[in-house]
ZADO-1210 file (C-alpha; in nm, 4 decimals, padded with zeros to 6 digits):
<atoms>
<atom x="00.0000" y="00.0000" z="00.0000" code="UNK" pos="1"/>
<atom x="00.1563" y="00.3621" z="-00.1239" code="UNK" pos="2"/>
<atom x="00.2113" y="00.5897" z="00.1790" code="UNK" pos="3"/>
<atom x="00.1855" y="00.9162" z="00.1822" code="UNK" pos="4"/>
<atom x="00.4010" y="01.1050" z="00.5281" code="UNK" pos="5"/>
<atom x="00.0873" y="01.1747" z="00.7152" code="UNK" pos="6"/>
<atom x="-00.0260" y="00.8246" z="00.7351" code="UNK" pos="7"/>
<atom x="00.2419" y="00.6555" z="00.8480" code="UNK" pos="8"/>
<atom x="00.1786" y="00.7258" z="01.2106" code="UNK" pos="9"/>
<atom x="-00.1537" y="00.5971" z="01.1763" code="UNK" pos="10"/>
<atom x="-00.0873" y="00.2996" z="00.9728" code="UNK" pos="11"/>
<atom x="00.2332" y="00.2063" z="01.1832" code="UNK" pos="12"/>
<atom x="-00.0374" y="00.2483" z="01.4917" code="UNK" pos="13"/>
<atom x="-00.2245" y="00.0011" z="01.3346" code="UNK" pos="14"/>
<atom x="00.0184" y="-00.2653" z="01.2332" code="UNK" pos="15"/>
<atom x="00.1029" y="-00.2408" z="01.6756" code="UNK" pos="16"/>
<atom x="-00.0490" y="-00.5040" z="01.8300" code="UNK" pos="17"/>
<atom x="-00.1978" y="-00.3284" z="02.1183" code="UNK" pos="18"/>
<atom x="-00.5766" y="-00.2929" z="02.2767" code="UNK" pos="19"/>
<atom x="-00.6246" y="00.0661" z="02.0943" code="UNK" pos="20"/>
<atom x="-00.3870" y="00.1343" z="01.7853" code="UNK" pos="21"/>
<atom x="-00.5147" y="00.5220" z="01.8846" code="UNK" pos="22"/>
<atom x="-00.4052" y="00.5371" z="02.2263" code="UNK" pos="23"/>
<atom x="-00.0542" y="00.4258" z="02.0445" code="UNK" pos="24"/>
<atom x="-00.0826" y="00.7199" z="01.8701" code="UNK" pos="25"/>
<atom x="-00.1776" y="00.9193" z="02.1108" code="UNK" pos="26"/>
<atom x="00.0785" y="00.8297" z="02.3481" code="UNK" pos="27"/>
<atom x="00.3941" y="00.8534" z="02.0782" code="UNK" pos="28"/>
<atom x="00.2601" y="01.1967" z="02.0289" code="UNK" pos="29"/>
<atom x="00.2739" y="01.2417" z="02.4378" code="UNK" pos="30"/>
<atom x="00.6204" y="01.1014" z="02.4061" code="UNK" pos="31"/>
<atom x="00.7981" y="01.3390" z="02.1336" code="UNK" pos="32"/>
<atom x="00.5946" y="01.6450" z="02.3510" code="UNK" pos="33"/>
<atom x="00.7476" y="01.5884" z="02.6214" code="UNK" pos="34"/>
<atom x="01.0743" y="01.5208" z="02.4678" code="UNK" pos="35"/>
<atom x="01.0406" y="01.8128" z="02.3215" code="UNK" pos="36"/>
<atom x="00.9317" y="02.0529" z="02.6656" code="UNK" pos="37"/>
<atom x="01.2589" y="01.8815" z="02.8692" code="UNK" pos="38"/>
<atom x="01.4805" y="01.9424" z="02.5971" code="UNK" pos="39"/>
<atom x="01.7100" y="02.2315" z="02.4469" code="UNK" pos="40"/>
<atom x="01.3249" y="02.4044" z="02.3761" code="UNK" pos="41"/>
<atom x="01.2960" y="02.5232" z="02.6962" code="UNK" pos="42"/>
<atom x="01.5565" y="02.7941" z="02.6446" code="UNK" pos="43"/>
<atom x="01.4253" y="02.9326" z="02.3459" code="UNK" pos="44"/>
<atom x="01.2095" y="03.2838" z="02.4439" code="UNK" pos="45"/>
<atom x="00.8829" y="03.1424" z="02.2060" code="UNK" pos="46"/>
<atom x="00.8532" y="02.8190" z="02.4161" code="UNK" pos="47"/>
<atom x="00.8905" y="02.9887" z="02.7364" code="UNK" pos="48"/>
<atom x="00.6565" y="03.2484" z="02.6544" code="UNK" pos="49"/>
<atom x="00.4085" y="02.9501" z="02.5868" code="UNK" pos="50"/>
<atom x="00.4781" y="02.7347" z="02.9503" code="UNK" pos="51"/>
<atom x="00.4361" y="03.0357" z="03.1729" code="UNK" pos="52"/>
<atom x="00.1091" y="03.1332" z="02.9525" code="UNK" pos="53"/>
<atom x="-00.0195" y="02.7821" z="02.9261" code="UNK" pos="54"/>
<atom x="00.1428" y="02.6055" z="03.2132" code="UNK" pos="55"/>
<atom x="00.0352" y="02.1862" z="03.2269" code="UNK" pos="56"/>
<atom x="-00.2196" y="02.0076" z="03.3584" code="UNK" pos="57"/>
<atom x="-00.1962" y="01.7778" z="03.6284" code="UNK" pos="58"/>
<atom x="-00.1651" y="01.4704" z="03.4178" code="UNK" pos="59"/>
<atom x="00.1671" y="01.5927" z="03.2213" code="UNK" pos="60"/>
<atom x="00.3266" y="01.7741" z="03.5399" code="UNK" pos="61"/>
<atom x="00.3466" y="01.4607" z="03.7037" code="UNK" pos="62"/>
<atom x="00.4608" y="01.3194" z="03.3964" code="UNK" pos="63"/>
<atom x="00.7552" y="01.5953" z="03.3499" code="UNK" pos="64"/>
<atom x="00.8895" y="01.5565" z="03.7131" code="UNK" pos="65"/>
<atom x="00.9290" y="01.2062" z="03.6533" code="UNK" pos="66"/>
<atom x="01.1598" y="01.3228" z="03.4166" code="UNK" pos="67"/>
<atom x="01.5360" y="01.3566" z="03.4019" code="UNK" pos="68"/>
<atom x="01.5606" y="01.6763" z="03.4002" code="UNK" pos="69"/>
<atom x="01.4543" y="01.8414" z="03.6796" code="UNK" pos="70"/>
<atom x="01.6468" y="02.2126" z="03.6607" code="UNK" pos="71"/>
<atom x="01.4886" y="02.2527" z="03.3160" code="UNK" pos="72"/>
<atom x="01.1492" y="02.1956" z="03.4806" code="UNK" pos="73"/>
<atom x="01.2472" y="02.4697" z="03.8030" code="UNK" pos="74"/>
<atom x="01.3094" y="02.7143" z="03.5021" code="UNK" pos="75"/>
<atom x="00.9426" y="02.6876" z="03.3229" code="UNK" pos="76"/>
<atom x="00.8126" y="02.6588" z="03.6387" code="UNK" pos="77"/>
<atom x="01.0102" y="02.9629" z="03.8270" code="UNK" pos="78"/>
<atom x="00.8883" y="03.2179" z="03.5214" code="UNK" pos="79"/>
<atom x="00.5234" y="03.0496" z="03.4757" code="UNK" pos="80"/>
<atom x="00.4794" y="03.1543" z="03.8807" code="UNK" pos="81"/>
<atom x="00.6512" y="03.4548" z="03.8365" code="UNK" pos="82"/>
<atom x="00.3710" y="03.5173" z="03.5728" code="UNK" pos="83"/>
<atom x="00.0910" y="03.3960" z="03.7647" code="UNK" pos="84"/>
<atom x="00.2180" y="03.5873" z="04.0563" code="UNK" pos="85"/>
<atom x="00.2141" y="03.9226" z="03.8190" code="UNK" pos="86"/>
<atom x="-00.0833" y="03.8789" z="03.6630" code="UNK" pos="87"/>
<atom x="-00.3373" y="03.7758" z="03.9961" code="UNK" pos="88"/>
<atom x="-00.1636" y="04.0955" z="04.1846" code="UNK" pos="89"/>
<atom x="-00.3103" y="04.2939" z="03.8948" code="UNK" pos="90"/>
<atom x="-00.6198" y="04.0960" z="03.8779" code="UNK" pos="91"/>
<atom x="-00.6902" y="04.1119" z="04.2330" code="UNK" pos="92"/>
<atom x="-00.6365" y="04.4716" z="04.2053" code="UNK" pos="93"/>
<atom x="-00.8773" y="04.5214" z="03.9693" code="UNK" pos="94"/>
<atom x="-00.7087" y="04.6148" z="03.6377" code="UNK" pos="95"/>
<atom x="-00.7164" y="04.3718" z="03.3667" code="UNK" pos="96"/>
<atom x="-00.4856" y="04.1669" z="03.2483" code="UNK" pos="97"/>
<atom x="-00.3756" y="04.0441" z="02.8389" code="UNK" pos="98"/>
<atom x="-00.3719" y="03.6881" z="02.7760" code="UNK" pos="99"/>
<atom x="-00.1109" y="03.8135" z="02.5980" code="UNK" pos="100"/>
<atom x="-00.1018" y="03.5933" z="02.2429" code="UNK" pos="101"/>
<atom x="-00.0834" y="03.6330" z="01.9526" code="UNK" pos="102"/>
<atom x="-00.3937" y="03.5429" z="01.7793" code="UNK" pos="103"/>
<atom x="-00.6273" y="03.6094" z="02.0423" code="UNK" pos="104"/>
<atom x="-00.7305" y="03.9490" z="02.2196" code="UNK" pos="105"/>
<atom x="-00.8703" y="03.7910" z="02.5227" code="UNK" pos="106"/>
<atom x="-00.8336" y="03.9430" z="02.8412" code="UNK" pos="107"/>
<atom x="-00.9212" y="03.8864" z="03.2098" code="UNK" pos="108"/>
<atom x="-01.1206" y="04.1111" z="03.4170" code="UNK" pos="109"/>
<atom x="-01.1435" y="03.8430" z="03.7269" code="UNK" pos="110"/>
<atom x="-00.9137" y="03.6481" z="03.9460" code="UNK" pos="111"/>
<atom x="-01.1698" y="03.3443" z="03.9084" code="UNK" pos="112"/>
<atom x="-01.1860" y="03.4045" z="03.5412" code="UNK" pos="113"/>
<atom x="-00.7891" y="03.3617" z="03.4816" code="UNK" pos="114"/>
<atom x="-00.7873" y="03.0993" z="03.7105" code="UNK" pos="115"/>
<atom x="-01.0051" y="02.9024" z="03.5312" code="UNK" pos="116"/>
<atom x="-00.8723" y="02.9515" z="03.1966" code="UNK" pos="117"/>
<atom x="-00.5495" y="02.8414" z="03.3659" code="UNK" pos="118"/>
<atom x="-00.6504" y="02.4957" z="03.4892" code="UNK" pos="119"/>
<atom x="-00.7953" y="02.4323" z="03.1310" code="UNK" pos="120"/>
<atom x="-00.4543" y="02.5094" z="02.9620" code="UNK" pos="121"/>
<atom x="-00.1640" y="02.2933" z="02.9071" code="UNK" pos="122"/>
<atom x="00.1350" y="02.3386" z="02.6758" code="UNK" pos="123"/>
<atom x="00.2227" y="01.9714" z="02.6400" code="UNK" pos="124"/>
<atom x="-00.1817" y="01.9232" z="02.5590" code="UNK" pos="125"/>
<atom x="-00.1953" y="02.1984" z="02.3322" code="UNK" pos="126"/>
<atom x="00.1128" y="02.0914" z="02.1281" code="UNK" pos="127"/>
<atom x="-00.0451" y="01.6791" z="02.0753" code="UNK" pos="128"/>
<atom x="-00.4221" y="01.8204" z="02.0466" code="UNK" pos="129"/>
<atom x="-00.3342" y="02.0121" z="01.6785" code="UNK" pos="130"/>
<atom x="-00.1171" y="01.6831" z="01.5391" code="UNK" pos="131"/>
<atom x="-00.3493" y="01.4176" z="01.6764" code="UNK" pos="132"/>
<atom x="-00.6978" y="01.5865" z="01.5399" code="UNK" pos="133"/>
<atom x="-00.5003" y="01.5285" z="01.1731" code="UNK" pos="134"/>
<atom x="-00.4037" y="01.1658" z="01.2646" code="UNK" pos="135"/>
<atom x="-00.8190" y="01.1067" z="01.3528" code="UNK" pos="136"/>
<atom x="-00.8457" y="01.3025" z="00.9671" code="UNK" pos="137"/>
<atom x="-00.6141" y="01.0510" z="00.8331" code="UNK" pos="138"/>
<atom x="-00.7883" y="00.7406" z="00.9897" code="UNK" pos="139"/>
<atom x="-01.1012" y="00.7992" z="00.7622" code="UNK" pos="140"/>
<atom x="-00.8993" y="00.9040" z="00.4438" code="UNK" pos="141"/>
<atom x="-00.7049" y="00.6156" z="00.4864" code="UNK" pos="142"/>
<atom x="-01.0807" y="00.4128" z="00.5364" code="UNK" pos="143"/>
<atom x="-01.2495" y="00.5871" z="00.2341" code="UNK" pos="144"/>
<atom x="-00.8677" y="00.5252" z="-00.0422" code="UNK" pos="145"/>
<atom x="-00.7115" y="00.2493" z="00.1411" code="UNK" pos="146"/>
<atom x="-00.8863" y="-00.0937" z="00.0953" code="UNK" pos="147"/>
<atom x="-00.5881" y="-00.2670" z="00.3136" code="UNK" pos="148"/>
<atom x="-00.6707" y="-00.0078" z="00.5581" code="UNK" pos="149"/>
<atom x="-00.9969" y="-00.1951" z="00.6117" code="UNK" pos="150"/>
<atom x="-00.8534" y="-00.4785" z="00.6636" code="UNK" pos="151"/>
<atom x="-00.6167" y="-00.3501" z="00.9611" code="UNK" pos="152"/>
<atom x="-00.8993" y="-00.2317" z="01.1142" code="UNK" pos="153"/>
<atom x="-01.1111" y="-00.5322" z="01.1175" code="UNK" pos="154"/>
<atom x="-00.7992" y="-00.7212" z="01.2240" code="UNK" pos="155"/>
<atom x="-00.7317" y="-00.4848" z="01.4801" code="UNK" pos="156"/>
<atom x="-00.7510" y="-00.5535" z="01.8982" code="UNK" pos="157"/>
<atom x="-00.9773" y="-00.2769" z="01.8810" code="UNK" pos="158"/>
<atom x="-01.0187" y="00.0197" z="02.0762" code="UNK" pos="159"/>
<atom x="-01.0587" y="00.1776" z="02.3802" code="UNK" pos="160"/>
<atom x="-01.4001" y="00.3026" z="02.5264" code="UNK" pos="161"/>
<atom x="-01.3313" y="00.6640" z="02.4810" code="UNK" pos="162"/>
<atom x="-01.1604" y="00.6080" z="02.1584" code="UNK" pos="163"/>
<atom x="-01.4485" y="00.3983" z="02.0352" code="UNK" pos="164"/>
<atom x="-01.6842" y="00.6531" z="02.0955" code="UNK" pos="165"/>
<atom x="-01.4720" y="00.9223" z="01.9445" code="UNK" pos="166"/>
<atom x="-01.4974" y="00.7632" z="01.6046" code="UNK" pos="167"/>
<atom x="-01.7877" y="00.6441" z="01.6543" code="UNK" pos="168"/>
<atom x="-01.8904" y="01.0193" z="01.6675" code="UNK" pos="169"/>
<atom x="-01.6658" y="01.1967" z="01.4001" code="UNK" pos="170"/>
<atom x="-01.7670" y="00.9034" z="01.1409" code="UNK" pos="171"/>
<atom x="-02.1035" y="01.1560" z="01.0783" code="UNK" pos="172"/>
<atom x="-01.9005" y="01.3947" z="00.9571" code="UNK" pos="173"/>
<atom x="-01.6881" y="01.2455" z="00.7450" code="UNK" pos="174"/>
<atom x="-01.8372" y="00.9467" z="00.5423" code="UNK" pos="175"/>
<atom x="-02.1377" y="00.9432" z="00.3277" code="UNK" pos="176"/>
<atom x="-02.4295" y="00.7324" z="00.4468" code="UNK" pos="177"/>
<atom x="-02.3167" y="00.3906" z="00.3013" code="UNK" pos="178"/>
<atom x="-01.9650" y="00.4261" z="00.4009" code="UNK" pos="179"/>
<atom x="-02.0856" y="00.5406" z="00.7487" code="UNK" pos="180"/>
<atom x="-02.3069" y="00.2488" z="00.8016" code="UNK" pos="181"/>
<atom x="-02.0516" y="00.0000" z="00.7079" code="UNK" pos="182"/>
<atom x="-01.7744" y="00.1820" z="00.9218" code="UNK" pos="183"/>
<atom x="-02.0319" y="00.1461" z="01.2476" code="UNK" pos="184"/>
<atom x="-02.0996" y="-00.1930" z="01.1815" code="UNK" pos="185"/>
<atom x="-01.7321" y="-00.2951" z="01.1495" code="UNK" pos="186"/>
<atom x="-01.6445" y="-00.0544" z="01.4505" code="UNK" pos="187"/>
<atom x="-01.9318" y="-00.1919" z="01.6423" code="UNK" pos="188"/>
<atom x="-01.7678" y="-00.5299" z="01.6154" code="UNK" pos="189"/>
<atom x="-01.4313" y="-00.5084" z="01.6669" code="UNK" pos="190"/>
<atom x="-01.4827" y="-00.2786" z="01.9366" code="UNK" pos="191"/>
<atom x="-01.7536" y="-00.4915" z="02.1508" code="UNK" pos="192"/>
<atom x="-01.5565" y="-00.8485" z="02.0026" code="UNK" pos="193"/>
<atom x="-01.2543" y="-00.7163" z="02.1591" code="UNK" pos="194"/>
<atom x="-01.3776" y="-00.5799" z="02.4830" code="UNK" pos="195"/>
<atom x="-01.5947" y="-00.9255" z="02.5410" code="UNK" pos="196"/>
<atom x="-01.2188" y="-01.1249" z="02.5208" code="UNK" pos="197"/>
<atom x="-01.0812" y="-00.8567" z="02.7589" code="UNK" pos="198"/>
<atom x="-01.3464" y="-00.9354" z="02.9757" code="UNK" pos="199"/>
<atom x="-01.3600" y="-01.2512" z="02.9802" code="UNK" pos="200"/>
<atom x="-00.9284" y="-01.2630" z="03.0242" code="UNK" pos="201"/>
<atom x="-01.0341" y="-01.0517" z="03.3748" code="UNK" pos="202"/>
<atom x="-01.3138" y="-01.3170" z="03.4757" code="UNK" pos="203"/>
<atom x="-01.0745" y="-01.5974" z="03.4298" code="UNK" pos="204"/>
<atom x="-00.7626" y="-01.3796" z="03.6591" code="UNK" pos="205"/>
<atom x="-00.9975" y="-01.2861" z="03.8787" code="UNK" pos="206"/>
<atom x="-01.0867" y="-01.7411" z="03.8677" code="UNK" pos="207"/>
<atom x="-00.7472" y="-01.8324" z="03.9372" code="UNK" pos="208"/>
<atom x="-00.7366" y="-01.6674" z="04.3031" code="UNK" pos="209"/>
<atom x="-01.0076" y="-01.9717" z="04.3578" code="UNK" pos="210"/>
<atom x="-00.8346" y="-02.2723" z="04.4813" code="UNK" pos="211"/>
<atom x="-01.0718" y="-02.4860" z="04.2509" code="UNK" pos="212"/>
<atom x="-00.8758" y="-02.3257" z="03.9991" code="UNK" pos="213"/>
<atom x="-00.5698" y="-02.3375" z="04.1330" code="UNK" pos="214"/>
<atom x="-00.3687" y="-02.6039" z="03.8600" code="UNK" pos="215"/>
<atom x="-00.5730" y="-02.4694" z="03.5580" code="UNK" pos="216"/>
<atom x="-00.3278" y="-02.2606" z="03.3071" code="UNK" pos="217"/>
<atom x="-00.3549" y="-01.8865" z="03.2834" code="UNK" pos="218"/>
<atom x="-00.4417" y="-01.9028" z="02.9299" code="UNK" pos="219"/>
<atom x="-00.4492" y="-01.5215" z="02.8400" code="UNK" pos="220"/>
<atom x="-00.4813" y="-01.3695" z="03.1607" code="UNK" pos="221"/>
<atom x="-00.1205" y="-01.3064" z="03.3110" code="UNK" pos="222"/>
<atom x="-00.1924" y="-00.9458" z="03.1718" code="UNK" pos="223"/>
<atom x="-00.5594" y="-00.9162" z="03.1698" code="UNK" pos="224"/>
<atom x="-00.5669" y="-00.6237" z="03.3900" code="UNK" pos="225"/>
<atom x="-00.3245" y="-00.3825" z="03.3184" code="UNK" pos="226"/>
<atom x="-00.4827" y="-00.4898" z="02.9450" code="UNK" pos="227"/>
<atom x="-00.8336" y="-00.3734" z="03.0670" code="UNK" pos="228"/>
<atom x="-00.6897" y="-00.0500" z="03.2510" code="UNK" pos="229"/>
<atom x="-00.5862" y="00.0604" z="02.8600" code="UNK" pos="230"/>
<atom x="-00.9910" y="-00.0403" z="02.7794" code="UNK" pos="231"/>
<atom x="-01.1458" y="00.1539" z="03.0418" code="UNK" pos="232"/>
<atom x="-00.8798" y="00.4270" z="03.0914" code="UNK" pos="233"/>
<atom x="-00.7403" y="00.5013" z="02.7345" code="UNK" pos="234"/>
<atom x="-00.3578" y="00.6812" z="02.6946" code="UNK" pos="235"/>
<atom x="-00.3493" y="00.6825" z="03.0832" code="UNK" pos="236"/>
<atom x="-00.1809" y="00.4104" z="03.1991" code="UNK" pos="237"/>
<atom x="00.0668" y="00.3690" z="02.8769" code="UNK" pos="238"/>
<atom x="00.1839" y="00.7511" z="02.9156" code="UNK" pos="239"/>
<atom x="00.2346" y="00.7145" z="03.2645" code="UNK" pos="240"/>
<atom x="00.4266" y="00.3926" z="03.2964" code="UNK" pos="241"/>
<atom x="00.6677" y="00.5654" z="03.0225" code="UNK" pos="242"/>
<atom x="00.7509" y="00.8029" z="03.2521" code="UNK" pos="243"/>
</atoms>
């Protein structure tokens, strides 16, 4: 199958065997971000600029102090407070304060205002969101040119619950009705097929802790668990063990 640049991600996703080929992407995406934050980038004046605007969320913070490099964190996070610090003195004062970008003239009249805006902002999630709305693109221009791209997906361990329903929900906007109703039907199935073996992997760990039990083999269930985690709980638990 001819590949263009932008679908190689998503095809290589594919071809992983995993329990969601888009929480792979997802979390390689994750991966190079954060590569990217604790790198040389955080001494360039643009990228700073953008951490003590958008700081990170919970998830990634935890993420980047697991990290190796923990003076490159003190820096973005010594000028983001210094920032925060600025900007709530004048808030709480009354005056208003810029949210000083470029393409948008926002500003904040109220303390509770910025704050909020704050804990909805993240520079590592702002820097995957952009890449990995093209990659969900790609998945149905790959399904409407790509006949072997079909066949991945039917072959595929399926997906996670929120990616399920995420393409379960874009699919209206991109297909026509006949492609749409054959893309829920195979999405249907590999998505409940798949999460019906996870399950039943779980029931039979959660057998073997019965003596009666006790000298049956495993069969797939060693990993049943941390495999159901990535069904219930998406990128989660694969960004977070890679940090």
């Amino acid at each position: 199958m001819a590949e263009q640049l932008y679908t190689i991600p998503v095809n290589d996703a594919f071809d992983t065997d995993c329990e969601c080929p888009i929480c792979a992407m997802y979390t390689e995406l994750e991966r190079n971000a954060i590569d990217y934050t604790m790198g040389p980038s955080y001494m360039e004046d643009d990228n700073r600029a953008m951490t003590d605007k958008l700081g990170f969320c919970s998830h990634h913070i935890k993420i980047l102090y697991g990290e190796k490099n923990r003076l490159g964190l003190a820096l973005m996070m010594k000028t983001h407070t210094d920032k925060t610090i600025k900007d709530l003195k004048a808030l709480s004062e009354h005056k208003p304060v810029s949210s000083g970008s470029l393409f948008k003239k926002q500003t904040y009249s109220s303390v509770g205002e910025y704050i909020n805006n704050l804990e909805n902002t993240c520079f590592i999630c702002d820097r995957i969101d952009g890449t990995f709305n093209r990659y969900i693109d790609t998945i149905f221009h790959l399904w409407k040119k790509e006949p072997e791209f079909k066949k991945k997906v039917k072959n595929s361990k399926g997906f996670c619950t929120y990616h399920y329903g995420l393409l379960y929900d874009y699919a209206a906007t991109k297909l026509s009705k006949d492609a749409l109703d054959e893309f829920i039907e195979i999405l249907n199935k590999v998505y409940f097929d798949n999460m019906e073996r996870v399950n039943g992997d779980i029931g039979w760990f959660i057998d073997k802790f019965d003596y009666r039990y006790k000298n049956e083999p495993w069969k797939n269930s060693k990993d049943a668990l941390p495999r159901g985690i990535v069904k219930t709980n998406h990128t989660i638990i694969s960004s977070e063990n890679k940090s």
